[in-house]
N, CA, C and O atoms as a GROMACS GRO file, in nm:
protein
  536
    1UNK      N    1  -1.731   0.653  -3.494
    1UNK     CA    2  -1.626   0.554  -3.488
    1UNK      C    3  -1.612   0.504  -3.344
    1UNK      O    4  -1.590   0.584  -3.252
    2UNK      N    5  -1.624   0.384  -3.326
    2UNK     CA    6  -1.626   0.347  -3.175
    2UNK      C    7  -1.472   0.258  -3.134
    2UNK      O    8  -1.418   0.172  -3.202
    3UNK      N    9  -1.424   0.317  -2.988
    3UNK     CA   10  -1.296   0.269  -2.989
    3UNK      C   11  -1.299   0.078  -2.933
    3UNK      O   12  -1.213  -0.009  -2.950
    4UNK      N   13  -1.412   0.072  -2.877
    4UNK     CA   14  -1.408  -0.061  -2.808
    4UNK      C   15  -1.303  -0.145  -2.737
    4UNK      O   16  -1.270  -0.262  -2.754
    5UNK      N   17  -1.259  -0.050  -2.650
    5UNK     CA   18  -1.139  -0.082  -2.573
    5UNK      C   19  -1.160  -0.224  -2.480
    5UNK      O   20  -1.229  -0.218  -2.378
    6UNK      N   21  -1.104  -0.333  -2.516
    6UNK     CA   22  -1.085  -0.440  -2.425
    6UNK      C   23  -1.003  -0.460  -2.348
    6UNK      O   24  -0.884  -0.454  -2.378
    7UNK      N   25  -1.057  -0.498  -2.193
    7UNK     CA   26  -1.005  -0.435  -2.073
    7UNK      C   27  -1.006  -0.590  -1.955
    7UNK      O   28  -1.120  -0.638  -1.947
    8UNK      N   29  -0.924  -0.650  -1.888
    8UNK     CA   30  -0.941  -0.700  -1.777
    8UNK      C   31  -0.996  -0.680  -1.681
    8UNK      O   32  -1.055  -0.763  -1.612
    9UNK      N   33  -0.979  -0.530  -1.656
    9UNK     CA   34  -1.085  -0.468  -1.514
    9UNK      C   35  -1.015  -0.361  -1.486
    9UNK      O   36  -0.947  -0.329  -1.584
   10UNK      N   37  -1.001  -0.285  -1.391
   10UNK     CA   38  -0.927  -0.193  -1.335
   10UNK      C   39  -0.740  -0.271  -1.301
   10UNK      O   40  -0.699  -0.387  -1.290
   11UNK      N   41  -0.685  -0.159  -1.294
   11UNK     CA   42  -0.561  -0.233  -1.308
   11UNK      C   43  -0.479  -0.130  -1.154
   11UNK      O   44  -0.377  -0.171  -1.099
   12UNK      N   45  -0.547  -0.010  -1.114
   12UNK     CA   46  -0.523   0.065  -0.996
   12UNK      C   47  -0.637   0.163  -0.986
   12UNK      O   48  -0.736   0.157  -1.060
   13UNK      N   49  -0.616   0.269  -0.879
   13UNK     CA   50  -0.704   0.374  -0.872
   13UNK      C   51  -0.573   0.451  -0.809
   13UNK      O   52  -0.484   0.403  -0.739
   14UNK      N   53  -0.591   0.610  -0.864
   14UNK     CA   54  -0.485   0.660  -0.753
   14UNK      C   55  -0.534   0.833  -0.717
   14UNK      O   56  -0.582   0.932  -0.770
   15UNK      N   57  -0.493   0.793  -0.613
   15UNK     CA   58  -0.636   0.903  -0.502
   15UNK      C   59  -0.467   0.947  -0.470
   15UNK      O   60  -0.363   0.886  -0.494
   16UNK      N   61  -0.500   1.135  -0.377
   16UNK     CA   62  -0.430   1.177  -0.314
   16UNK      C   63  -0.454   1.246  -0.199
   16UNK      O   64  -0.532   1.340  -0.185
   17UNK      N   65  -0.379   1.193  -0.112
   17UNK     CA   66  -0.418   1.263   0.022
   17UNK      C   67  -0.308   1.377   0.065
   17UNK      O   68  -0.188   1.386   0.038
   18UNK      N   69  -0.403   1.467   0.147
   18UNK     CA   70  -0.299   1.608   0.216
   18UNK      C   71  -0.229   1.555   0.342
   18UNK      O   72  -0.162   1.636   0.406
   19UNK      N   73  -0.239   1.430   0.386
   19UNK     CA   74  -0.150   1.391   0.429
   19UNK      C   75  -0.147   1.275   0.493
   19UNK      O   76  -0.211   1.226   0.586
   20UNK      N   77   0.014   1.214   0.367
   20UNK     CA   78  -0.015   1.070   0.373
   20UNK      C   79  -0.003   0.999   0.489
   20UNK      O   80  -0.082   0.908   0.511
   21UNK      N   81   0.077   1.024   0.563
   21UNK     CA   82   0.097   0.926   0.709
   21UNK      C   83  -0.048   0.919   0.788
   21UNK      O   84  -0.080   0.853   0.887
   22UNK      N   85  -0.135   1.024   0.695
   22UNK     CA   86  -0.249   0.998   0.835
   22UNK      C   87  -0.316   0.870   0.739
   22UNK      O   88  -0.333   0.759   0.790
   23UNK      N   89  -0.346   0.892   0.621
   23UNK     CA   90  -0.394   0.798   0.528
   23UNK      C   91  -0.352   0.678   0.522
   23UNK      O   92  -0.426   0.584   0.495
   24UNK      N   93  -0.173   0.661   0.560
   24UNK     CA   94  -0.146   0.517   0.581
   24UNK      C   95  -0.216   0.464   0.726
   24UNK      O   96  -0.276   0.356   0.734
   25UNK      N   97  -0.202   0.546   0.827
   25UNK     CA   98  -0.245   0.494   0.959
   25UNK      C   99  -0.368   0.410   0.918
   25UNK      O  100  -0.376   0.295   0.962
   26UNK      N  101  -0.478   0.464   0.826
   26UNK     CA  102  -0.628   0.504   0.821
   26UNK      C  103  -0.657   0.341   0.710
   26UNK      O  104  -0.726   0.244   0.743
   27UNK      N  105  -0.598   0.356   0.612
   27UNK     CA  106  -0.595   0.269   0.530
   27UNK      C  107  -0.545   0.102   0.612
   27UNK      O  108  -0.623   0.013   0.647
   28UNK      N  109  -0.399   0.103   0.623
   28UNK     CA  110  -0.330   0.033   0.690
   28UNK      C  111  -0.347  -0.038   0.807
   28UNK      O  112  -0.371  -0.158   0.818
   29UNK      N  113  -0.329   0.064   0.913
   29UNK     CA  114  -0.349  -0.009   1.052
   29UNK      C  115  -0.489  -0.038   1.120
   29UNK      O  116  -0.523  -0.131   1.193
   30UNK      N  117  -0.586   0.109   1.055
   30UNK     CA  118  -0.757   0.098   1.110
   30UNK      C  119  -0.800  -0.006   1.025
   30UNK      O  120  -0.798  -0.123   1.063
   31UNK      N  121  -0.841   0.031   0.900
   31UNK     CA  122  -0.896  -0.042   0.798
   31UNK      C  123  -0.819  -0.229   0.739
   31UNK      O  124  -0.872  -0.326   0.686
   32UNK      N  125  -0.706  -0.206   0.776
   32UNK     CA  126  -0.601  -0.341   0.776
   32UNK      C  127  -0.627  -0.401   0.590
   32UNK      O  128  -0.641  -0.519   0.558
   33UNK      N  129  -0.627  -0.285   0.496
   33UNK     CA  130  -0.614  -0.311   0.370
   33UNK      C  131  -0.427  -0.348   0.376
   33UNK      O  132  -0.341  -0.280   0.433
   34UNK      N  133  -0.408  -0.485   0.291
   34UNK     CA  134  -0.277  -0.509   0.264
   34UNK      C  135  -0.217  -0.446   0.204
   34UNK      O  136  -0.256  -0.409   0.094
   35UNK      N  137  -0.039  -0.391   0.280
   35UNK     CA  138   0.049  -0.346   0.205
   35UNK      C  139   0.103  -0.332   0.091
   35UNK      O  140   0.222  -0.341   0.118
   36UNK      N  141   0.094  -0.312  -0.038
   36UNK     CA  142   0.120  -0.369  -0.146
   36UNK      C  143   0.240  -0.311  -0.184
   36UNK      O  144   0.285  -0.392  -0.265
   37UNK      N  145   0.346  -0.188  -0.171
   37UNK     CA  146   0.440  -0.092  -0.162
   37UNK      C  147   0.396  -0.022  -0.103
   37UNK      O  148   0.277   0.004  -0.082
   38UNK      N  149   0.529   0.039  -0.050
   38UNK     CA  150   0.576   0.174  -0.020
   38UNK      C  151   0.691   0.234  -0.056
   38UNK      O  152   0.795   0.168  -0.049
   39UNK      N  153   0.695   0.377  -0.104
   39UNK     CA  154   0.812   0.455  -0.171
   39UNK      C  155   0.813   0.574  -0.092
   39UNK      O  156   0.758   0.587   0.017
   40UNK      N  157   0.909   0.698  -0.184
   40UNK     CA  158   0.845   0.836  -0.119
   40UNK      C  159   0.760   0.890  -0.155
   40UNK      O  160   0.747   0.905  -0.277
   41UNK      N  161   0.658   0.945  -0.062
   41UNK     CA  162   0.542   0.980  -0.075
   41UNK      C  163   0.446   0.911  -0.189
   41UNK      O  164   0.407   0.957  -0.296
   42UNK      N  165   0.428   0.808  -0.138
   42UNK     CA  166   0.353   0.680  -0.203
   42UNK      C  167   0.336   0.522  -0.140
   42UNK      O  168   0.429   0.459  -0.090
   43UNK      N  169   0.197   0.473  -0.152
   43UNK     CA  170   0.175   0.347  -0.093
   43UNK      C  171   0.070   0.316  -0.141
   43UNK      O  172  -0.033   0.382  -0.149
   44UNK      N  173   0.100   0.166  -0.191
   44UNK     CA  174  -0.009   0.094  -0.256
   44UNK      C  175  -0.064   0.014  -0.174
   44UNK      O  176   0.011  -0.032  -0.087
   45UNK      N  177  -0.215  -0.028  -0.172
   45UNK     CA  178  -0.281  -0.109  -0.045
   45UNK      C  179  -0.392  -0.181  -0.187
   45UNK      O  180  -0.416  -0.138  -0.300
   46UNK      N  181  -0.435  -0.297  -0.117
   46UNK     CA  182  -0.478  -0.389  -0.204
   46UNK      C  183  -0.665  -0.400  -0.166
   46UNK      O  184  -0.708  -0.429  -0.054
   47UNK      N  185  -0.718  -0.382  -0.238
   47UNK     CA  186  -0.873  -0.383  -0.200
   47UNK      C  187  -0.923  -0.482  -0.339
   47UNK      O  188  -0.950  -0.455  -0.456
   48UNK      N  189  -0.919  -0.620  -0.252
   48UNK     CA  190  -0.920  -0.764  -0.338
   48UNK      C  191  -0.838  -0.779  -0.396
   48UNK      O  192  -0.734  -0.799  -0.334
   49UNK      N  193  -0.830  -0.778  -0.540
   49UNK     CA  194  -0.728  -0.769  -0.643
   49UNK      C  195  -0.673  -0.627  -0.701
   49UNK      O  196  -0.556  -0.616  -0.740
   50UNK      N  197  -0.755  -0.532  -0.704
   50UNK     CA  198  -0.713  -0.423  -0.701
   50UNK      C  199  -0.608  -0.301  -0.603
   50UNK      O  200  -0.609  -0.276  -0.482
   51UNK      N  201  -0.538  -0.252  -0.698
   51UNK     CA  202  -0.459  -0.198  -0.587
   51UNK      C  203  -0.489  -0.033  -0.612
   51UNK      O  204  -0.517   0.027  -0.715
   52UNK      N  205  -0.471   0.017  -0.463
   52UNK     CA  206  -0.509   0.160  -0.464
   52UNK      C  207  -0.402   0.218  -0.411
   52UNK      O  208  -0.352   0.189  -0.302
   53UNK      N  209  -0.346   0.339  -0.525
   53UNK     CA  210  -0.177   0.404  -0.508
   53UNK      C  211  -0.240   0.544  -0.454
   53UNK      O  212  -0.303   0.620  -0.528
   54UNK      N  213  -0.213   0.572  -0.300
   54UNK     CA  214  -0.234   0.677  -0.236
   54UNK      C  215  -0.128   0.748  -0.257
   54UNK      O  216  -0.021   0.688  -0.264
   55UNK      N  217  -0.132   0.911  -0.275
   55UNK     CA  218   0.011   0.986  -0.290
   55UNK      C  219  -0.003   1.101  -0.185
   55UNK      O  220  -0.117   1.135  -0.151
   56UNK      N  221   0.066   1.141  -0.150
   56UNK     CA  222   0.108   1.254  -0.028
   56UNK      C  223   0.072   1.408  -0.122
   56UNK      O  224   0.035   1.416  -0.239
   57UNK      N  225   0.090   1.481  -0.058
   57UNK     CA  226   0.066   1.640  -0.165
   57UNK      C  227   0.165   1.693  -0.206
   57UNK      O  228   0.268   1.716  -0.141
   58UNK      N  229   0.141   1.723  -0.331
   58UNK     CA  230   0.233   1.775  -0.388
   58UNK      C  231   0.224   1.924  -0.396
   58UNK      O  232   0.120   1.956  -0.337
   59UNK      N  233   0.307   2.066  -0.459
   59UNK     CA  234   0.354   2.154  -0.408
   59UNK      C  235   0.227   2.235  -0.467
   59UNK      O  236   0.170   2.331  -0.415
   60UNK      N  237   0.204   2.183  -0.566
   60UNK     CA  238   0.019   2.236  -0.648
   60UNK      C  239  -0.131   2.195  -0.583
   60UNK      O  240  -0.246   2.227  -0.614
   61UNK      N  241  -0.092   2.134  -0.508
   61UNK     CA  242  -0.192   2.063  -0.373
   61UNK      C  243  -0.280   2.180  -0.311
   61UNK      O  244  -0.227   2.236  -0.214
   62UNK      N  245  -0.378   2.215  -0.342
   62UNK     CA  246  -0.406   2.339  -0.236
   62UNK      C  247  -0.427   2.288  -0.071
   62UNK      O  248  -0.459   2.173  -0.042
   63UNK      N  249  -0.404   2.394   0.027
   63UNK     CA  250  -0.358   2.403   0.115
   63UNK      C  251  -0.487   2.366   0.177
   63UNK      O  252  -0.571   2.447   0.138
   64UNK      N  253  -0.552   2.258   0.277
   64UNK     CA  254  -0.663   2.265   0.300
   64UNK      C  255  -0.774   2.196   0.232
   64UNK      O  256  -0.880   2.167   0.288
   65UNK      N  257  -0.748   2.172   0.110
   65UNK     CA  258  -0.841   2.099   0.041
   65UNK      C  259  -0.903   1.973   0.080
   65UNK      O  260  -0.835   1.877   0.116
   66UNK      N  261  -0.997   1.970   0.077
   66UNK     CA  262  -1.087   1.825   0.129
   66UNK      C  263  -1.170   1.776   0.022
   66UNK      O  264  -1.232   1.872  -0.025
   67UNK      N  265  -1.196   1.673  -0.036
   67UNK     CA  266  -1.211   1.577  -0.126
   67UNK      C  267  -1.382   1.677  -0.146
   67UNK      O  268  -1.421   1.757  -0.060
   68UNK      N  269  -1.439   1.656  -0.240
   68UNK     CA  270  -1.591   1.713  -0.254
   68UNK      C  271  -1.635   1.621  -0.361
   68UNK      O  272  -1.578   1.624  -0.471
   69UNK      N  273  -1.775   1.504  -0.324
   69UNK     CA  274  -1.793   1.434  -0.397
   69UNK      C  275  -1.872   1.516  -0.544
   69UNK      O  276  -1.876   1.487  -0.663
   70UNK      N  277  -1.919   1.610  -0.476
   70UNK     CA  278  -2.028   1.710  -0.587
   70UNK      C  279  -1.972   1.786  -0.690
   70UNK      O  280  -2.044   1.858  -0.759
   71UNK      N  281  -1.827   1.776  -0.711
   71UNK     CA  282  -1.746   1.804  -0.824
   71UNK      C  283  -1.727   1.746  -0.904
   71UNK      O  284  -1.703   1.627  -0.882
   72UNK      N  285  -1.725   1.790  -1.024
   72UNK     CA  286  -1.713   1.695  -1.140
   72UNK      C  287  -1.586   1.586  -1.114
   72UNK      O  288  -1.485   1.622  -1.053
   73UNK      N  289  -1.602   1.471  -1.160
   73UNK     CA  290  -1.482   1.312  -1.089
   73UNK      C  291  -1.525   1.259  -1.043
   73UNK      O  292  -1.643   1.228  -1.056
   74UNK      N  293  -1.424   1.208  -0.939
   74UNK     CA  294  -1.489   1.081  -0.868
   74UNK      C  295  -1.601   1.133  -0.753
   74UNK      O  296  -1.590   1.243  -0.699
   75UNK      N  297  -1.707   1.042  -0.724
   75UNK     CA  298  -1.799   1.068  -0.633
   75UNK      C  299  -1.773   1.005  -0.502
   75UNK      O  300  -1.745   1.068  -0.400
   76UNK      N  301  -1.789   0.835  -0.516
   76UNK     CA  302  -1.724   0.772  -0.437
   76UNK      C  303  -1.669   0.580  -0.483
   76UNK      O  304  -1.728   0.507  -0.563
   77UNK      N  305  -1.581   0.556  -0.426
   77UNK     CA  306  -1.551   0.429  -0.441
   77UNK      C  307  -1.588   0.305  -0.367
   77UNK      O  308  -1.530   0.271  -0.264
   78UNK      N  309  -1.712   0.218  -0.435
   78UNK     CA  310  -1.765   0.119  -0.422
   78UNK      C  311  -1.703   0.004  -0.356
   78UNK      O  312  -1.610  -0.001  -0.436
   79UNK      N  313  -1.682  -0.080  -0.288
   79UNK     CA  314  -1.670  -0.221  -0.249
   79UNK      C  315  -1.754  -0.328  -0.240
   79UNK      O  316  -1.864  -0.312  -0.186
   80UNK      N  317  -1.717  -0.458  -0.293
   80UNK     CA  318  -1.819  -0.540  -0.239
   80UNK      C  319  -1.780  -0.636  -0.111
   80UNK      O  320  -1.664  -0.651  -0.072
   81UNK      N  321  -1.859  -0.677  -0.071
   81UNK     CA  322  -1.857  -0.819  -0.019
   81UNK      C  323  -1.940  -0.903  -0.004
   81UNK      O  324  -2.052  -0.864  -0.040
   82UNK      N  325  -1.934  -1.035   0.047
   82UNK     CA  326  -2.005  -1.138   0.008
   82UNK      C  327  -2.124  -1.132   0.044
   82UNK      O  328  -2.218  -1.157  -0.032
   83UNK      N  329  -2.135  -1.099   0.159
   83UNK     CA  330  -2.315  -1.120   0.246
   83UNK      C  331  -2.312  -1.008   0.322
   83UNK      O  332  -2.230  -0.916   0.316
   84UNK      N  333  -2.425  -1.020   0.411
   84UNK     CA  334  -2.472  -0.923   0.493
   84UNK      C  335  -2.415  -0.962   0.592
   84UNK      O  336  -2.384  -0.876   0.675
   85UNK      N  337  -2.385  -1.081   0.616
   85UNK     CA  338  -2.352  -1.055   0.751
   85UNK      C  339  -2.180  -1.037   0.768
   85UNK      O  340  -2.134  -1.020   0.881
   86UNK      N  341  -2.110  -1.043   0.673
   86UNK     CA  342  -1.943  -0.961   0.672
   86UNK      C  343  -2.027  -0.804   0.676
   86UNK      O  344  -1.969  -0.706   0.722
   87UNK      N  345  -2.117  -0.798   0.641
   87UNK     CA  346  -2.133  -0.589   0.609
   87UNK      C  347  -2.142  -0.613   0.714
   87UNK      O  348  -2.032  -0.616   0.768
   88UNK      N  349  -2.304  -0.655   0.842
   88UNK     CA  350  -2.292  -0.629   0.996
   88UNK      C  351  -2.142  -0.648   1.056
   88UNK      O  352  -2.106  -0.569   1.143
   89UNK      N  353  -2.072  -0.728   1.023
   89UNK     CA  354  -1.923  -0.726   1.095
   89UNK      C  355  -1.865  -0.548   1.088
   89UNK      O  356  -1.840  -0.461   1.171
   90UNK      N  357  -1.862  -0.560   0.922
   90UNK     CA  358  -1.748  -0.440   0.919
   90UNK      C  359  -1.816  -0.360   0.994
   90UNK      O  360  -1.757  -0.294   1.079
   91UNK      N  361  -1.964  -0.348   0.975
   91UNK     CA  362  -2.031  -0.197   1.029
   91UNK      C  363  -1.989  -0.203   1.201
   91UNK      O  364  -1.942  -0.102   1.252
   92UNK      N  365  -2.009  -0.317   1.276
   92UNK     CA  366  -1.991  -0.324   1.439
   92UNK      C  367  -1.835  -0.297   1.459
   92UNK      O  368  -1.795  -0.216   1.542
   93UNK      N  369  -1.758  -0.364   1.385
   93UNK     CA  370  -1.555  -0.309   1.398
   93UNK      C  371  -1.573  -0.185   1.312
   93UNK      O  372  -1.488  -0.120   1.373
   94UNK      N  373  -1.610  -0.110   1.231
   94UNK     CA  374  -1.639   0.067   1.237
   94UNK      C  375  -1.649   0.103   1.356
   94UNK      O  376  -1.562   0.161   1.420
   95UNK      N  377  -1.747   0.074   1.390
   95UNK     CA  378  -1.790   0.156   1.545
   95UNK      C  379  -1.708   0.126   1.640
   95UNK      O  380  -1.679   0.226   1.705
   96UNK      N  381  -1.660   0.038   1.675
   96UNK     CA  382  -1.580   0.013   1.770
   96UNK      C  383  -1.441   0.069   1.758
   96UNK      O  384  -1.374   0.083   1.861
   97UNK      N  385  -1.396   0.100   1.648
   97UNK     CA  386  -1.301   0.165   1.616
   97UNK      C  387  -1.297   0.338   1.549
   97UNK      O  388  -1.221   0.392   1.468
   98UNK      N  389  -1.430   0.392   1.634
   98UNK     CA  390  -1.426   0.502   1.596
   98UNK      C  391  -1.477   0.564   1.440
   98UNK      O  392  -1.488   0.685   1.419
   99UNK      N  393  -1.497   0.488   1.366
   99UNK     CA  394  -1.494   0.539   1.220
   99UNK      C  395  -1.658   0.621   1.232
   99UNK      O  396  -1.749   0.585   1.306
  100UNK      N  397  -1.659   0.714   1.155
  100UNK     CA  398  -1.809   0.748   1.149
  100UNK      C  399  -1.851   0.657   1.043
  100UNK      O  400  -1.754   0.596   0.998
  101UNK      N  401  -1.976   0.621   0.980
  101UNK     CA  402  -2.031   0.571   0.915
  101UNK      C  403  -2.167   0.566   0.916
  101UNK      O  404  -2.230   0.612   1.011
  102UNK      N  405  -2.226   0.512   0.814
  102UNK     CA  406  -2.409   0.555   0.803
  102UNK      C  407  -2.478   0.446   0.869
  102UNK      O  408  -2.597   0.454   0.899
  103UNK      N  409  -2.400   0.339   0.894
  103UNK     CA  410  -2.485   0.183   0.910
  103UNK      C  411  -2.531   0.125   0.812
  103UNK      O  412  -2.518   0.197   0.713
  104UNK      N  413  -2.582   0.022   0.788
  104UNK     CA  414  -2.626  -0.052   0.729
  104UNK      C  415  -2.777   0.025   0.643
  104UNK      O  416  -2.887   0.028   0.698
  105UNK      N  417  -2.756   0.071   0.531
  105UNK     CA  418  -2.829   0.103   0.420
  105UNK      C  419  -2.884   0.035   0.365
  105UNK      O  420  -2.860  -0.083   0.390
  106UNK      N  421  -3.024   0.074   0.223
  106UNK     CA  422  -3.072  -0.023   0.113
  106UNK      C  423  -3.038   0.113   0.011
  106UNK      O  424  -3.064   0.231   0.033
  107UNK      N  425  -2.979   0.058  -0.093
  107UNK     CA  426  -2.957   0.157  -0.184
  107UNK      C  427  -3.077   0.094  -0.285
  107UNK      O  428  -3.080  -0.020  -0.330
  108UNK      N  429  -3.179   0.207  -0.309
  108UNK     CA  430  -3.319   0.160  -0.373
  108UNK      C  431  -3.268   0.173  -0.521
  108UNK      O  432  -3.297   0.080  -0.596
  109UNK      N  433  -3.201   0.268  -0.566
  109UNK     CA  434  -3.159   0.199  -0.754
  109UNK      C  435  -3.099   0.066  -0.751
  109UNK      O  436  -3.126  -0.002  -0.851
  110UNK      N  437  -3.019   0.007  -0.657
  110UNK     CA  438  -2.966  -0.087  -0.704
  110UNK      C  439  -3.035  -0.217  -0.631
  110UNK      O  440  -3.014  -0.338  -0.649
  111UNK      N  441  -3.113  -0.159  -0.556
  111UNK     CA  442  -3.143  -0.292  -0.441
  111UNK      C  443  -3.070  -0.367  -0.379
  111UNK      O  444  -3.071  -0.490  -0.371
  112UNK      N  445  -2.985  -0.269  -0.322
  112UNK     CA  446  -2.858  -0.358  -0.283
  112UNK      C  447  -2.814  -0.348  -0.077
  112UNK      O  448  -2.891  -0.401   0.003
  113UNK      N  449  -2.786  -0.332  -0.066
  113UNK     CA  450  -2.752  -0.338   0.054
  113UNK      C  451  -2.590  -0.285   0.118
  113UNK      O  452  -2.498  -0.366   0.125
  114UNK      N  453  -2.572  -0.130   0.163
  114UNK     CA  454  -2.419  -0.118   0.201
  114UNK      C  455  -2.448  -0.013   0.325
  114UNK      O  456  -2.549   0.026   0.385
  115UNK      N  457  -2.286   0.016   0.334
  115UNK     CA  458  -2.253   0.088   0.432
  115UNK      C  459  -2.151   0.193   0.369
  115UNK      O  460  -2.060   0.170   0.290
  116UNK      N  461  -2.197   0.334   0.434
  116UNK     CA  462  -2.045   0.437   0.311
  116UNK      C  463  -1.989   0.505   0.459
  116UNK      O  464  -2.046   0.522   0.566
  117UNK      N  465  -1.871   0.532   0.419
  117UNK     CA  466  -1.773   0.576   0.582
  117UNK      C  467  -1.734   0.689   0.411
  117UNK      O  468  -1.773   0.695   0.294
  118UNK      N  469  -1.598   0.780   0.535
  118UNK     CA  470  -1.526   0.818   0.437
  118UNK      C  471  -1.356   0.821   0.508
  118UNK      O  472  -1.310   0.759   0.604
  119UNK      N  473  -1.295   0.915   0.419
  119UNK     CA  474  -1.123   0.835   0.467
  119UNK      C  475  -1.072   0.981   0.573
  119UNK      O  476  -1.154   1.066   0.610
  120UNK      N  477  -0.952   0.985   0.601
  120UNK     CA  478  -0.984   1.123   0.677
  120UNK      C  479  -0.962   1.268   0.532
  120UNK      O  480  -0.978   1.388   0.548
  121UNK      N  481  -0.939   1.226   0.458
  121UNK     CA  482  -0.972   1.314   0.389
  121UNK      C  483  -1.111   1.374   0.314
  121UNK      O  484  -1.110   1.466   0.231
  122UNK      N  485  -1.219   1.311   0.354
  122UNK     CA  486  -1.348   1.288   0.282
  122UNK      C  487  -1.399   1.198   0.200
  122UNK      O  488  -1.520   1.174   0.194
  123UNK      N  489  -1.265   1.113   0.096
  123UNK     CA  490  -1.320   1.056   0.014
  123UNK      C  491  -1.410   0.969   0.053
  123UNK      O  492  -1.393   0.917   0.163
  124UNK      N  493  -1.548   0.925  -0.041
  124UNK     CA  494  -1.606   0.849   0.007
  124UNK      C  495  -1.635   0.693  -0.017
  124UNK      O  496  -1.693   0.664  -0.122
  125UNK      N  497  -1.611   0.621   0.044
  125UNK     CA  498  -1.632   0.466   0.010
  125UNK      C  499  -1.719   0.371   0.069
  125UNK      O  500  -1.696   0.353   0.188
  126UNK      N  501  -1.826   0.296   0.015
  126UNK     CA  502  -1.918   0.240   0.035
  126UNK      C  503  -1.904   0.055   0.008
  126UNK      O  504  -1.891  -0.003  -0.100
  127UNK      N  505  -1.912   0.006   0.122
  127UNK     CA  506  -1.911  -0.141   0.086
  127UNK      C  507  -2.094  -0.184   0.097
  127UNK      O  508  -2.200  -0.169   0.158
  128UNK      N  509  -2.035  -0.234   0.005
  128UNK     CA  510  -2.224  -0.329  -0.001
  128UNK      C  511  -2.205  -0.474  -0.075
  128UNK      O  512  -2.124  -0.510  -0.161
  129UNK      N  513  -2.285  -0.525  -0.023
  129UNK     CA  514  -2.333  -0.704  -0.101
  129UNK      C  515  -2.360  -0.665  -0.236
  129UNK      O  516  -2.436  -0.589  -0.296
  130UNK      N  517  -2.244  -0.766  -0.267
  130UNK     CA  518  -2.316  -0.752  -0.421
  130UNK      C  519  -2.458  -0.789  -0.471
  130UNK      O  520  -2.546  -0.848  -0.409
  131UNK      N  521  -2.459  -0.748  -0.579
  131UNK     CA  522  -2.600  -0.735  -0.667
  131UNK      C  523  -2.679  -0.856  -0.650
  131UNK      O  524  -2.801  -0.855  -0.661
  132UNK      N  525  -2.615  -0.956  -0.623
  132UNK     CA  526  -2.678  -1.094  -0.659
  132UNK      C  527  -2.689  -1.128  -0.496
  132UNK      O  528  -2.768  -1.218  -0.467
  133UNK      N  529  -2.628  -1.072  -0.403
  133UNK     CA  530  -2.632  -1.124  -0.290
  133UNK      C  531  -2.719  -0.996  -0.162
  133UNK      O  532  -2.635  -0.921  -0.111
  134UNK      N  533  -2.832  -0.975  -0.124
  134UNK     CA  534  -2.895  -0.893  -0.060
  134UNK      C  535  -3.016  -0.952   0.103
  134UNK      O  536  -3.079  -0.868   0.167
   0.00000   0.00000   0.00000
């Protein structure tokens, strides 16, 4: 029996960090993703149309924990953008602003072209040209 769920797209993602004020700095002021809310221990930031609801730790949070893509879940979260040469931008304002990152990649399954940083918690996120654009 197949459910065939019809869908617009993603409607949020919601990640949690061990600690949010560093994640707003990181998100917010480094990365300059738009504000979308803020509550307690919670802030939404906008990546295109999508919004991503970061949460602070809660009391079941283990102490220390750092994101591990090699666990069953999420691995990492994708971005696009238009061309290569916004990726050479972001990749040169990375560096200049400290971020570690891999540089400018070819991802050979997809033939695509990105760059993956991660957040200060580990998670990992990769912007690349889209499929059609390399």
């Amino acid at each position: 029996m197949s459910v065939a769920i019809t869908t617009t797209g993603i409607h949020h993602l919601a990640l949690r960090s061990s600690d949010l004020a560093r994640s707003r700095r990181f998100y917010i002021e480094l990365l300059e993703f738009p504000l979308a809310l803020e509550g307690p221990n919670i802030f939404l930031f906008l990546v295109g149309d999508t919004a991503v609801e970061m949460r602070g730790p809660e009391s079941l949070t283990p102490a220390h924990e750092v994101f591990n893509p090699f666990r069953a879940g999420l691995d990492r979260i994708a971005i696009a953008c238009a061309d290569e040469q916004e990726l050479a931008r972001v990749v040169a304002a990375m560096s200049r602003a400290e971020i570690a990152h891999t540089g400018i990649r070819t991802d050979p399954a997809l033939d695509r072209r990105y760059v993956a940083f991660e957040d200060p918690d580990r998670i990992g996120w990769e912007l690349g040209c889209t499929l059609d654009q390399h």
